[in-house]
Structure formats: structure tokens, C-alpha cells
N, C-alpha and C positions, 0 to 999 in steps of 0.2 A: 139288489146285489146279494149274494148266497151270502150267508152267516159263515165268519172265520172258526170254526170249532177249537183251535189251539188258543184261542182269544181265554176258552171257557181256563185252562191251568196259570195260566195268567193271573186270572180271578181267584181262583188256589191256593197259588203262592201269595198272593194279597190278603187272604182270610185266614192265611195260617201267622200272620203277624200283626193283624186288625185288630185295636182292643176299639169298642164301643160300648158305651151306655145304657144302649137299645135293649142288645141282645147277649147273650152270655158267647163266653169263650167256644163249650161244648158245641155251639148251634152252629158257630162258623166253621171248627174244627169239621163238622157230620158235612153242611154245605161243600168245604172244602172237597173234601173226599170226593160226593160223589158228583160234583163238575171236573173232576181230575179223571174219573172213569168215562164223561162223554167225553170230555176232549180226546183221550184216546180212543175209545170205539169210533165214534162219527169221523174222524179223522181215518181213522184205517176204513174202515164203511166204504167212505168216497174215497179214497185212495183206491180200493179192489174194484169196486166201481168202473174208475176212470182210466186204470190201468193194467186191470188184469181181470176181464170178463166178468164179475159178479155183478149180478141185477139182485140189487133190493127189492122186497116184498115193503118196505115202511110199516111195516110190523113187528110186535115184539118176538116176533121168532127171527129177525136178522140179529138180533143180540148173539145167540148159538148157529148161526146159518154163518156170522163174520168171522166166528172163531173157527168153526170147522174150514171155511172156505180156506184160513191161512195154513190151518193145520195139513189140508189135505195136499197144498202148496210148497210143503215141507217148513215150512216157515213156523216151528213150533216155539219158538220163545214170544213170538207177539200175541200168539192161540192161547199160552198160557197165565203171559201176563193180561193178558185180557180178562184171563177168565178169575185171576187174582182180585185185579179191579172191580167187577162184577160182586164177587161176593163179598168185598169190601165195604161196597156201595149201597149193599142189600141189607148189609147190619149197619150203616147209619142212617140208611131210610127207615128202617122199621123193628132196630129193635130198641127196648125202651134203655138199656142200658148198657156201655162199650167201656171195657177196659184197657188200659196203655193206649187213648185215642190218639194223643201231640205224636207217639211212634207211629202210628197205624197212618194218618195224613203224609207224615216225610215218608213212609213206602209207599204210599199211594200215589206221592207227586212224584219221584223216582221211577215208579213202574209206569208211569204216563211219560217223563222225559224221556224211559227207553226207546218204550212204542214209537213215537213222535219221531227217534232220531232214526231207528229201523225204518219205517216206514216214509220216507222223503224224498219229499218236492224239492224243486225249484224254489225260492224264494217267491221269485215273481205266479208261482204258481198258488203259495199260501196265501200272497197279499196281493190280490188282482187289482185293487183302487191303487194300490204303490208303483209305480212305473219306473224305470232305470232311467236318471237322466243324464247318460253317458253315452260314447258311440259303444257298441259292442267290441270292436277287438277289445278296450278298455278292461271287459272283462278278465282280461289275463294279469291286468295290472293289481297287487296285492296293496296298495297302498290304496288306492282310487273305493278299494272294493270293503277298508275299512272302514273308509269314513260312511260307505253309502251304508253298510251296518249298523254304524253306528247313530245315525241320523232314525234310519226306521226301524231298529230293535229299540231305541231310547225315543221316541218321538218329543217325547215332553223333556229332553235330556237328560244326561248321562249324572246319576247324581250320586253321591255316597250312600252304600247299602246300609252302612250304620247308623246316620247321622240327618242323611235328606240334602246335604251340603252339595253343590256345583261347584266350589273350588277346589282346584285341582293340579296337580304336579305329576307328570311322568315318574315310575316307577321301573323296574328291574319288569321286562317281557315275559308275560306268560303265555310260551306257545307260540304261535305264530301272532300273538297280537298282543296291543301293548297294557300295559298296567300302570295305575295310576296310586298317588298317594293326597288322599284327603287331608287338605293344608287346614283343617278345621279338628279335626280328632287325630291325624294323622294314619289312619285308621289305610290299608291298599285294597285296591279293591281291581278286578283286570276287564274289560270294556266288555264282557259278554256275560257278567254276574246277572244274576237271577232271568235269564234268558234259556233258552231247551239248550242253546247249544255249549252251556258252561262249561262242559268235561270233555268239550269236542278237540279234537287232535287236527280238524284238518286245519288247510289254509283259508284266509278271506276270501280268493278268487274263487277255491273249490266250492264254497257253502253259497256264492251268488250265483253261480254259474247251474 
């Protein structure tokens, strides 16, 4: 089964709040960074790929062949933040020392959540092992289409961002969808926290559908 490339910011946002013993802060922050640049590239990669004629060479000249492709598309804010991420990438792969890096990681994860939300699937299309177990008109139902969100954006469930806590109280709706108040810190947090589609305006049926 193909590798989920948006899996890699995922990873991102996990290392940008990871302390361990191992390894210093610095090494997850560089890490971070640059799995936040493939998840965006490889992500648009096979997107232009699959949807709009480009054939990869699997070479390191599709790194500039992806960003021209969208540029030449008119599509210049993913050509640029691409190419943002790129050199991002490139001074914490190799250079010995990076200044304001904790800034430079939340730009990095930012201009990956952009990419990601420009350039979109189908749900069922990021996560092909995931299946909809609903009839399709269902699709249009906004209620039916949060919980299925929330079941495979949270698979291990839906837990307080602050705290790690599952207890949990409805809160005041952010957006089209609901928000919750951690009965442990009290702390609210709304069902699509630390997910691409956190800042997203539309509705549940729109983002399944």
C-alpha cells in the first residue's frame, strides 16, 4: 500500500512538542522541518501526477520540475511556498548552525498545512485503507460526516491538546463543528485541533465528500 506522505507533518507537529532524553530539542526541531517539506512536496508530487498530467522523473530534479509544473499552472502560491520549504529544509539538513529555529518549524508547519489544504483530495483518497462505512447519500448528512472525522482524524481518540485527557464536555461551536471543554484542566480545545484542517471554514460533509 503507497505511503500516506501527509502522515510525514503529522510527525512534525509531534516533534515540535516531543522532549526526550535521547536527543536534544535542536535535532527534532531540524527533523521536524524537513518531514514538513516532504509532506508538502510528495503530496503535491502525486497530486500533479494524478490529476493534472505531470510524470515524475523520481529524480532530484522533480524537486524544481514540481514547483515549475504548478507555477506554469498559475498556481504560484504552492510553487512558492514550496520552494520556501525547500530552502528551509536545506539549512537544517546541512547547515551546522540555524537561528530563531522553534520560529522557523511553526513556518514550516504552516506553509505545509497551506500546501496540503490548496492542493486537496478526497478524504477517501488520502486514506485508501480508511473506507466510509455509511451509505453515500449519507454524505450530505453534516452530523453523520463529523463523527466519521472524528473517529479517522483522532483514530486513537480525541484527547485534550494540553493535558492528554479524553474527558470531555461540549463547549460553545467553532465553525461548523463542535468544541469541547476539557473536565480535567478545563482547558477547550474544537475536534479538528492539531489536524491540516484546523483553520478550515468549510462544512463536515464538504471536507468528506
Amino acid at each position: 500500500m503507497p505511503f500516506i506522505w501527509r502522515e510525514y507533518l503529522v510527525l512534525a507537529q509531534h516533534l515540535q512538542t516531543y522532549v526526550s532524553p535521547v536527543f536534544s530539542q535542536e535535532a527534532a526541531f531540524r527533523c521536524a522541518v524537513s518531514r514538513s517539506y516532504y509532506a508538502a512536496f510528495c503530496h503535491a508530487r502525486n497530486y500533479a501526477r494524478d490529476h493534472q498530467r505531470f510524470f515524475p522523473s523520481n529524480k532530484a530534479d522533480d524537486h524544481g520540475r514540481v514547483r515549475l509544473h504548478f507555477k506554469t499552472r498559475g498556481e504560484i502560491t504552492v510553487a512558492m511556498s514550496l520552494d520556501r520549504l525547500r530552502q528551509w529544509r536545506n539549512q537544517c539538513d546541512y547547515d551546522d548552525t540555524i537561528s530563531g529555529l522553534t520560529v522557523l518549524l511553526s513556518s514550516a508547519i504552516a506553509e505545509a498545512q497551506k500546501i496540503l489544504a490548496h492542493v486537496s483530495l478526497p478524504c477517501w483518497m488520502w486514506y485508501p485503507r480508511l473506507r466510509i462505512a455509511f451509505p453515500i447519500d449519507e454524505l450530505w448528512d453534516d452530523g453523520i460526516c463529523t463523527r466519521w472525522l472524528e473517529r479517522y482524524l483522532h483514530p486513537d481518540g480525541l484527547t485534550c491538546p494540553h493535558g492528554g485527557r479524553s474527558e470531555r464536555r461540549l463547549f460553545r461551536p467553532q465553525g461548523h463543528f463542535p468544541a469541547y471543554r476539557c473536565r480535567a484542566c478545563q482547558g477547550s480545545y474544537p475536534l479538528l485541533t492539531r489536524t491540516v484542517f484546523a483553520k478550515t471554514r468549510q462544512r463536515p460533509a464538504t471536507l468528506v465528500r
